[in-house]
N, C-alpha and C positions, 0 to 999 in steps of 0.2 A: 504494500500500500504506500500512496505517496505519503512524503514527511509534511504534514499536514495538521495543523491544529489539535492532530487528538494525543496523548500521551500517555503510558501504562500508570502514572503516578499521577494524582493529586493526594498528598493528604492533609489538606486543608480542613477539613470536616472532620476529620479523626481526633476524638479527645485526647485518645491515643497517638498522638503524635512522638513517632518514637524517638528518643534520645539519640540515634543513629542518625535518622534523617535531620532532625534538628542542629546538628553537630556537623553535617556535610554539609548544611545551610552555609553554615559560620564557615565553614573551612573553603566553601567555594567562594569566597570572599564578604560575606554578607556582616552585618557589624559583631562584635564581641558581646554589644550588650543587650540582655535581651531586652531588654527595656523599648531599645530603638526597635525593633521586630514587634511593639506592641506587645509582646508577650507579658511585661513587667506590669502593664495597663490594669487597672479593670476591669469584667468581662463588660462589653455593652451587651445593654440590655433594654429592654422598649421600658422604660419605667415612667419619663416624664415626656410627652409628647412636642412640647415646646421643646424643650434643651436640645433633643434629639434631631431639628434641623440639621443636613446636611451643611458643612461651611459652603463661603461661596468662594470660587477663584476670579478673580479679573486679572486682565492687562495680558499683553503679548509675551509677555517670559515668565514663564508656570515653570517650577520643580511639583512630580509627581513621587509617590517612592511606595512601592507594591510590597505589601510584606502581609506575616501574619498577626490573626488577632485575634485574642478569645472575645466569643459571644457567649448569650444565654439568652434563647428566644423561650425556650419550654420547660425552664427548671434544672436544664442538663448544661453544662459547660462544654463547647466546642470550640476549635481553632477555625475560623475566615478566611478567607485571603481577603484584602483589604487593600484598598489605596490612600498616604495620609491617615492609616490607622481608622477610617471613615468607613459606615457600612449604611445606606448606599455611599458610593464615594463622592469627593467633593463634587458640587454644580458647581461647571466652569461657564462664565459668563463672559463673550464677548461679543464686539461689533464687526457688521458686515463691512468686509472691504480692508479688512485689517491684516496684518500677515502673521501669526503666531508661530512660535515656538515651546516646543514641552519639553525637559529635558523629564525622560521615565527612570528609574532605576528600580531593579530588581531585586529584592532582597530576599525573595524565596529560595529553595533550594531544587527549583527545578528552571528549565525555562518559560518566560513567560510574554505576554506583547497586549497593545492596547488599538482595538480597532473605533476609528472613529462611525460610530453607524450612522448613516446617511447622508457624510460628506462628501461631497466632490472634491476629489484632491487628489495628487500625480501617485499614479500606481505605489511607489514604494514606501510611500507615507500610509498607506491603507492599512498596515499592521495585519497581514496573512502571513503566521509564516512559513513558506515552502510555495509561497508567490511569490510574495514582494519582497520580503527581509529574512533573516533566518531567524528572527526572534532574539526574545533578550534576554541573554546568561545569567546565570546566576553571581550576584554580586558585580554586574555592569550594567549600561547604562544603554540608552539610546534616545538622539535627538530627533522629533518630530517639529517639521517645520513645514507649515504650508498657508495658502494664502485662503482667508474665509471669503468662498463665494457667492453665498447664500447667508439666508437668514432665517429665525424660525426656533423649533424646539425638536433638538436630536437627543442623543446618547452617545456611551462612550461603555467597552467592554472588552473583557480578554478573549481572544481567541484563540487561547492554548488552554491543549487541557479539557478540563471538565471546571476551569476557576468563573467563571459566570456565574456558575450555580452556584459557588461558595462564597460569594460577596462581591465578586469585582464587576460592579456597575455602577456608572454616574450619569449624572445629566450632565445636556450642554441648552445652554440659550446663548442665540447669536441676535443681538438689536441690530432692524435695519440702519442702513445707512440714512435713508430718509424719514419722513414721517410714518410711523405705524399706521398701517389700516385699520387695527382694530382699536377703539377707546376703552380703555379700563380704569379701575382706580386700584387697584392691589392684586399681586402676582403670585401666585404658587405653582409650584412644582407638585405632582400628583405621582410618585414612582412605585411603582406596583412588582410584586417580583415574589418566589416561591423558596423556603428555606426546608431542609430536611436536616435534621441530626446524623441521619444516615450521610457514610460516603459516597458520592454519585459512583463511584466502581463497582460499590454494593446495587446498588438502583438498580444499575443498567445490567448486572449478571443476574438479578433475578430476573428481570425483566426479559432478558434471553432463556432463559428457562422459565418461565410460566409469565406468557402478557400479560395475563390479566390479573398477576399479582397483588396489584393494590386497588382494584375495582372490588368495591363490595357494595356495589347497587348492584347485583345481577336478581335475577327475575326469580321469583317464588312461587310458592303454591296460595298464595295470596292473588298474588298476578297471574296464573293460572287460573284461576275459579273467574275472576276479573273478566280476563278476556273469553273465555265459554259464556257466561253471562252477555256479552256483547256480542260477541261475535259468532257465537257457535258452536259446536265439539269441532265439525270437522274443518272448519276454517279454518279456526285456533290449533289444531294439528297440522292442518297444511303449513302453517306459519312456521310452528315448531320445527318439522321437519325439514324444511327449508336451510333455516337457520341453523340446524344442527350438521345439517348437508355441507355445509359450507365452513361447516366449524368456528362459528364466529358467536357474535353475542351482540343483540339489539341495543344493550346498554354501553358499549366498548366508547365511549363519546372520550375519555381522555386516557392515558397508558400509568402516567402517577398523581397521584390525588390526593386528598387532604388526610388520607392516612397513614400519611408520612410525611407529608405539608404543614410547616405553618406560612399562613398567607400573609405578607406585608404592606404595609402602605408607608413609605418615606419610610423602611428600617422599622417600624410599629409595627406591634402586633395587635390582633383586634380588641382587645383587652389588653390597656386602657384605648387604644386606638389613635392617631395621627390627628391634631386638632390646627385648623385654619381661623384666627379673627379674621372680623372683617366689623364695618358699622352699618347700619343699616339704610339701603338707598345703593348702598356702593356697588359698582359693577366690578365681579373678580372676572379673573382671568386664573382658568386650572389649566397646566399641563400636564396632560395625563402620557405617561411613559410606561409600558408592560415591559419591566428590564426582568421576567422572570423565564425561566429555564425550559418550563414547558407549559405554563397555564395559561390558557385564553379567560378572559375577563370580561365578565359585561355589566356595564357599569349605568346606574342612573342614581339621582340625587332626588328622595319623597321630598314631593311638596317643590320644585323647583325646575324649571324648564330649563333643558342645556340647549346653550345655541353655539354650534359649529362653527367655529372662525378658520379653522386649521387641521391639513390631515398631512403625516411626515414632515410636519416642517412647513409646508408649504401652503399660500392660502386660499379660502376654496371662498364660492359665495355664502353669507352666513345660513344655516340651515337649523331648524328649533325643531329639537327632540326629547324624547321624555329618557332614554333610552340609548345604548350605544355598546354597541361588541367591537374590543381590543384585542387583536392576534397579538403574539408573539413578537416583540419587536417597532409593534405601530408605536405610532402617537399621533394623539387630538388635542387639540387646543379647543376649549370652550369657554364662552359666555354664560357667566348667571350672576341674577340680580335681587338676591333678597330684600325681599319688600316689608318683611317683618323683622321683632325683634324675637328671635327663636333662632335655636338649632337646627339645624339640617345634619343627617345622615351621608356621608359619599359614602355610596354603597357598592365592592366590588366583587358579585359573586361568580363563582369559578363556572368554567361550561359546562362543567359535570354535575353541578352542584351539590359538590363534598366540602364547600368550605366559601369560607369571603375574608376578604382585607377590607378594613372599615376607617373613617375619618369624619369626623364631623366639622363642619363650620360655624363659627357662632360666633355672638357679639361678646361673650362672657364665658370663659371659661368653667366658671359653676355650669352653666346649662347644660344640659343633654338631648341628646335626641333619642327618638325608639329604634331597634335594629330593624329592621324588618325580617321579617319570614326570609328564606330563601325559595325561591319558584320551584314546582316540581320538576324530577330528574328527567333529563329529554329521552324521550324513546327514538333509535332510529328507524327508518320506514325506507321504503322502496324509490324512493328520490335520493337519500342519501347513498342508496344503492348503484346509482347512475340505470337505472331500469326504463325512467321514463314508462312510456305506453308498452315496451317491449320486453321479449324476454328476457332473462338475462343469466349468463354461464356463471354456475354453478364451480367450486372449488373441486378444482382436476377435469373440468371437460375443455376439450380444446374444440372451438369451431372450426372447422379446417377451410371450408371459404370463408372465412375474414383470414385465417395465415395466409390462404392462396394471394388472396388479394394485398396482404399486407407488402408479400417477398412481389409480388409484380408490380406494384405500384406507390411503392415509397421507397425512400432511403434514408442514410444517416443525415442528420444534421450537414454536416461538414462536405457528404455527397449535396444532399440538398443544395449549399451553397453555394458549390461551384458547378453547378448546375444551371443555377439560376444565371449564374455569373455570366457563365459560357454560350451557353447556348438561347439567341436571342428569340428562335424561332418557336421552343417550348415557354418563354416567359411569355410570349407576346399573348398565347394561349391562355396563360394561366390567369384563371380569376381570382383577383384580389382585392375584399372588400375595400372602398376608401378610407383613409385614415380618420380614427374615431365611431365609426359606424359597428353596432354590435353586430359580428358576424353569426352565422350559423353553420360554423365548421365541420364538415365530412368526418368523423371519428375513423381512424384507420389505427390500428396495432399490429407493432412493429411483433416481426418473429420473437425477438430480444423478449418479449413481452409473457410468452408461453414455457413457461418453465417452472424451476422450485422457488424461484425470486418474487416470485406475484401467484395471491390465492385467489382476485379477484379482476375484472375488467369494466368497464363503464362503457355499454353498449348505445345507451339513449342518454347521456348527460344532458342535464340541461344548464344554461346560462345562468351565473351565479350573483348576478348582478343588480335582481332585485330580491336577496334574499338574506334577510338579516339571518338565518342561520340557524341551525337545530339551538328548539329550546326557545326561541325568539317570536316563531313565525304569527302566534296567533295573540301575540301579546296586546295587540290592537283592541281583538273585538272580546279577549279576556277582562284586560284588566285598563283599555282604555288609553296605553300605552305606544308612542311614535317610536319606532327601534329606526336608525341610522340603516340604509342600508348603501352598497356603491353606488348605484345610481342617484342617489342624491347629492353626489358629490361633484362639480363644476370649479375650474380652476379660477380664483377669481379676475386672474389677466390675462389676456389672451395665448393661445395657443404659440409657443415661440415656434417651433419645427411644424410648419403644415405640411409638410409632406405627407404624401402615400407611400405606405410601406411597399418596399422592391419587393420583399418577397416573406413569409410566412413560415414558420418553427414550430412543429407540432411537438412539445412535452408532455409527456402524458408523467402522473408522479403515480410511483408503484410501491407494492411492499406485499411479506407475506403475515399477515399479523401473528398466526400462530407461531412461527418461526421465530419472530419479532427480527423480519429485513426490511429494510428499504432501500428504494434505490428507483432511480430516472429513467423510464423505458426498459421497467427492467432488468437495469445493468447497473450495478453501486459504482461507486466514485471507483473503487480499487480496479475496476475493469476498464474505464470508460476514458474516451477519446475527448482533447478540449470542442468546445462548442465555439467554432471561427467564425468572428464578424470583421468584417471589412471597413477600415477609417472610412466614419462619413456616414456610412451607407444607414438607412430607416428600414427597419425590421419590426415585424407583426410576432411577438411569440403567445402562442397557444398552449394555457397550460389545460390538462384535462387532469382530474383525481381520479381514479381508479381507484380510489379506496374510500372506508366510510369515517374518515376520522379527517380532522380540520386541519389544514398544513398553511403558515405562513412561508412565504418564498421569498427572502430578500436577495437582489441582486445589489452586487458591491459598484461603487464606480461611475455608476449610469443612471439615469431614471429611468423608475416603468410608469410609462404614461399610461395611467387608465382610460379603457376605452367606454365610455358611457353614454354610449350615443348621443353627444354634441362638439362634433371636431372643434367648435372655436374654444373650447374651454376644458380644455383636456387634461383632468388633475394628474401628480404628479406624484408618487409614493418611490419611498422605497423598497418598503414591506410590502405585499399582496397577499390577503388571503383568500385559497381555493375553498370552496366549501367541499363536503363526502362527494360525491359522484358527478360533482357539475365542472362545467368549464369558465375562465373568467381568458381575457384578455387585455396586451396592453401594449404600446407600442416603446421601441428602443433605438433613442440616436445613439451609434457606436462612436462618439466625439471623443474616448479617452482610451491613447492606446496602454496595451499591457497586457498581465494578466488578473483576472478578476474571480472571486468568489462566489459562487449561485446556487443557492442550498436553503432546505426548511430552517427555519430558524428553532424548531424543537428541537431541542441540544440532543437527546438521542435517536432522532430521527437522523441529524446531520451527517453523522459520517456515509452514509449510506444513500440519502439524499440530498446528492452536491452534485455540481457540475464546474469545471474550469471554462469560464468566459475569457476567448483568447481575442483583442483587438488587434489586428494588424494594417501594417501598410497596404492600398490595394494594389 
């Protein structure tokens, strides 16, 4: 496998941090005392919600210094990894148009690195390492310097290792250069993220031996008698058997969950919980950041309407919802405007819902607000299925016309594109929605597709773009409630790249759950060929999920223009999420050459589903 992000060691999480490792720390250069290493600290702990603000960094020359650090989120004492001793790490604040420098040091005893998420900025400062740098050694150092081109509300995270899950995550806010579009009168940071006591080594080997490890909503004889009452005997058997055919489980909606989670909010745990003043009348401004490891979030604030200013950073036209789901990696910026003198709840409960990270805003710290219920646990269905109106293959049948058709009528990526490239008389052929327009793409699976690497296929996917997402969908006429969905989302300046895309990229994301693999058409990163774009060139990529579980897809480097049927206002993300069996689209100018990373952002989804985005000269 390539030398890439992932590493046989973290034990950052291990209380048990052994004496050996700790002492290789030191000896690979790291300081003497352990004081400096945090270790001599306190453990933090979510105790006082005020104190426990993240610091803030400003100005162009930052010292950063990654080391370890006891916590206690659950009564139990564990080691961190941490940046500045900070968990989440510092919120580094700058302005657009500015050129920074970071100097990072490393004071773990492994290697480690800091990717800026959702910046644009020259390949080698992107912090991959086994792309752009080789990472930063234990007890040295490395300067990040690049110039901010944008403005907005990102992140900041290692991508070595399994250290993300152990604490190293920070915000960033970049103030425009000119006037802000949006009016507020007081600013928070909203950072949401997943902690386990366990080792993520531990996690992910159970998790290879039994998926469904830490799912303990699976279906009863409660749910059972449930569904005969509604549906039937012999329905409710066809369903059964279905599902057992396939080896799967209608409840499988997340892989680790709050039973081995605790869910945070700014470094809080939900007890006592993250608290925001504000006075009343005042417009805040949240940004909300999912820096956690594998949990999707869906967030709404009782008694308070959120109005969308901002989606990765970027800003959209304002859009007022009750409601809003956070993949892996997003962020939203919103508007709310308390009219009373009361508490409010930010409420962020998991997709499973096995748990919530909680926060309240208030004029007064005495106050409180009520937790709410959390919504019942989403059942999956035959859309999540990618079934559509149609049949749909079952675990172990192979259709042999769609292989037929797949091996005579598609190719790789990289064929693909010098396909396109070459021969003018097949493009002139090919139909290619215009840019921005939601297409309704021919599904074809690749051969790579039919094997032990994928238990399932998505035969009728449908478009994912007006669907807030299992668990969401009926929130409307339930409980009255607006859910954010992609199609509400409009860039709020015009489209900079109107071009039509030359030519089109079918990824379809694959996995075998029971096995617990993943992997891009079938084929995981350790097998797979880079994915070549040509400087310049405007590209359509197609992702399809073939599977029934939510993947965010961040591409490093580049924007994925969402396509939401209004080319003049074509938002802009870094993150995308695919819903279980649908398809989403979005368009890619290749304007930064190098190599790039393009992968779920579910930390053990990723080794498996990644791709190397390769830019080159044409």
């Amino acid at each position: 496998m390539r030398s890439l992000h992932f590493s046989k060691h973290s034990p950052e999480t291990e209380a048990g941090l052994t004496r050996r490792q700790f002492v290789t720390g030191i000896g690979a250069g790291l300081s003497a005392a352990a004081g400096l290493m945090g270790l001599g600290y306190p453990a933090l702990a979510a105790t006082n919600p005020i104190a426990m603000q993240p610091k803030v960094l400003a100005g162009d020359q930052l010292s950063l210094n990654i080391g370890y650090q006891k916590v206690n989120f659950t009564g139990k004492e564990r080691i961190a990894t941490t940046i500045n001793g900070s968990l989440p790490a510092p919120t580094l604040r700058w302005k657009e148009g500015d050129r920074v420098r970071i100097k990072v040091s490393n004071q773990l005893a492994h290697d480690s690195s800091i990717h800026w998420h959702g910046l644009i900025l020259p390949t080698e400062m992107d912090g991959v390492p086994g792309f752009s740098f080789d990472g930063i050694k234990p007890g040295q150092s490395f300067d990040y310097e690049f110039p901010l081109l944008q403005n907005g509300t990102y992140w900041y995270h290692s991508h070595s290792g399994y250290q993300e899950q152990t604490g190293m995550y920070g915000a960033i806010i970049i103030d425009p250069k000119d006037n802000d579009p949006v009016a507020y009168d007081r600013d928070y940071v909203v950072q949401l993220s997943d902690w386990s006591d366990e080792a993520p080594e531990k996690v992910f080997a159970k998790l290879k031996k039994k998926s469904h490890y830490y799912n303990f909503q699976e279906r009863t004889a409660v749910d059972l008698l449930r569904d005969i009452r509604d549906k039937g005997v012999a329905k409710t058997f066809q369903d059964r058997a279905m599902w057992n055919q396939m080896r799967m489980s209608d409840r499988d909606i997340a892989d680790v969950t709050g039973y081995t989670y605790t869910f945070l909010m700014n470094g809080i745990t939900p007890e006592p919980g993250w608290a925001g003043l504000f006075k009343r009348g005042e417009k805040i401004r949240l940004r909300f950041i999912n820096a956690a490891a594998m949990t999707i979030f869906d967030i709404r604030i009782p008694g308070l309407k959120m109005t969308v200013v901002a989606s990765d950073g970027q800003y959209v036209e304002p859009v007022t919802v009750d409601e809003l789901r956070i993949g892996v990696a997003e962020t939203y910026d919103v508007i709310v405007g308390p009219s009373d003198n009361q508490a409010y709840t930010v409420f962020a409960q998991t997709i499973d819902r096995s748990g919530y990270a909680r926060g309240t805003l208030t004029p007064d710290l005495s106050l409180k607000a009520d937790v709410p219920d959390m919504d019942p646990t989403p059942v999956l269905g035959h859309r999540d299925m990618g079934m559509g109106t149609h049949a749909h293959h079952m675990h172990g049948m192979h259709d042999q016309h769609a292989m037929h058709n797949a091996n005579t009528n598609i190719m790789t990526n990289t064929e693909a594109m010098d396909h396109s490239a070459h021969s003018k008389h097949q493009h002139h052929h090919q139909t290619i929605t215009p840019a921005g327009i939601v297409s309704n793409p021919k599904i074809i699976h690749l051969p790579s597709e039919f094997g032990p690497q994928v238990d399932m296929r998505a035969e009728a996917p449908v478009n994912g773009l007006n669907d807030p997402g299992i668990g969401l969908r009926d929130h409307m006429r339930l409980y009255g409630r607006k859910v954010l969905t992609y199609a509400d989302l409009h860039n709020l300046y015009s489209t900079v790249d109107k071009r039509d895309p030359e030519r089109e990229i079918q990824l379809h994301l694959t996995g075998n759950m029971s096995r617990y693999m993943w992997s891009m058409n079938g084929i995981p990163f350790a097998d797979a060929e880079p994915l070549i774009l040509k400087y310049g060139e405007r590209v359509r990529i197609v992702l399809v999920n073939d599977t029934m579980m939510t993947h965010p897809i961040h591409l490093h480097g580049m924007w994925s223009e969402l396509e939401t049927g209004v080319p003049e206002k074509i938002p802009r993300k870094h993150t995308v999420i695919v819903q279980p069996g649908s398809t989403i689209s979005y368009l890619v100018t290749a304007d930064a050459i190098g190599r790039w990373a393009y992968h779920c952002h579910l930390m053990y989804h990723m080794m498996g589903m990644f791709r190397e985005v390769r830019v080159v000269k044409a």
